[in-house]
C-alpha positions in Angstrom: -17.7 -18.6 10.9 -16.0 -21.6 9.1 -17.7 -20.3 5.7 -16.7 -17.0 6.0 -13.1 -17.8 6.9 -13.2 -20.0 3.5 -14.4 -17.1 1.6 -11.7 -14.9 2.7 -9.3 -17.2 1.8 -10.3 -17.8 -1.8 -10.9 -14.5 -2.3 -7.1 -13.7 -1.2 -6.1 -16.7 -3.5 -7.7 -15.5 -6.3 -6.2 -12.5 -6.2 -3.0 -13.7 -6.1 -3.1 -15.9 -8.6 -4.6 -13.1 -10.5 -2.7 -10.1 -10.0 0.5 -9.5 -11.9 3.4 -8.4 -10.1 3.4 -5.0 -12.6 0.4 -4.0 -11.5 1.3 -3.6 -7.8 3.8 -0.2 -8.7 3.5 2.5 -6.5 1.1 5.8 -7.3 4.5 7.8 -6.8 6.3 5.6 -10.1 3.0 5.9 -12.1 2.3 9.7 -11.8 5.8 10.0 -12.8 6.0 7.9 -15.6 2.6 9.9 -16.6 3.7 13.5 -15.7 7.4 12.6 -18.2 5.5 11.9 -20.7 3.3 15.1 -20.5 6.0 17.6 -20.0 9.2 15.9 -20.4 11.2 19.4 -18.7 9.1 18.6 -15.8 11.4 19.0 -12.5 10.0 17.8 -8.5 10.1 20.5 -6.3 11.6 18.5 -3.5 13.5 14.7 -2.9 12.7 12.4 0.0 14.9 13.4 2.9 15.6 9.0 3.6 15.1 6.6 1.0 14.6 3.1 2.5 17.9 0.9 1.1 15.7 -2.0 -0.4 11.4 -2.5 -1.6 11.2 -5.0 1.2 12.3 -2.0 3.8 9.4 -0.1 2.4 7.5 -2.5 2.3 8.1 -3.2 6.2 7.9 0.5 6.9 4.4 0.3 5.1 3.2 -2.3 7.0 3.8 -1.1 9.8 2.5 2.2 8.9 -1.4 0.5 8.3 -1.3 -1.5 11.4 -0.2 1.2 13.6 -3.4 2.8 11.9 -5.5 -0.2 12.1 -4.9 -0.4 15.8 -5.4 3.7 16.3 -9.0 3.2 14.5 -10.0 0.0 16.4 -9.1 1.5 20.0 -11.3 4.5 19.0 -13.8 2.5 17.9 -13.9 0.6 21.2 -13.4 3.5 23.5 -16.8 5.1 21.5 -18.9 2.0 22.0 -18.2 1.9 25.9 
């Protein structure tokens, strides 16, 4: 248990140290970066109706998003293996 718990950790570690802060944009800012640069008259067809004030707000709504998910799939999964 103790050596898996140490694995996890490095791995986490290493991937910190490793990943640049670039590469952690959004799918949403790189398919429009890519989509300007293919058709530059390019227009979206709709706008968000809220736009969280700040990246940490998304990143809170995000958050919360998975674990609200997490915990969906892990009480399935328990209520299955009764």
């Amino acid at each position: 248990m103790i050596r898996n718990f140490l694995l996890i950790l490095f791995s986490v570690a290493l991937l910190l140290v490793t990943v640049q802060a670039e590469e952690w944009a959004g799918t949403d800012e790189q398919a429009e970066e890519i989509i300007s640069q293919i058709n530059p008259n390019y227009e979206p067809w709709f706008s968000p109706i809220w736009e969280p004030p700040s990246g940490e707000i998304e990143s809170l709504l995000f958050s919360l998003q998975a674990a609200i998910g997490a915990s969906l799939i892990v009480t399935s999964l328990d209520i299955t293996e009764d």
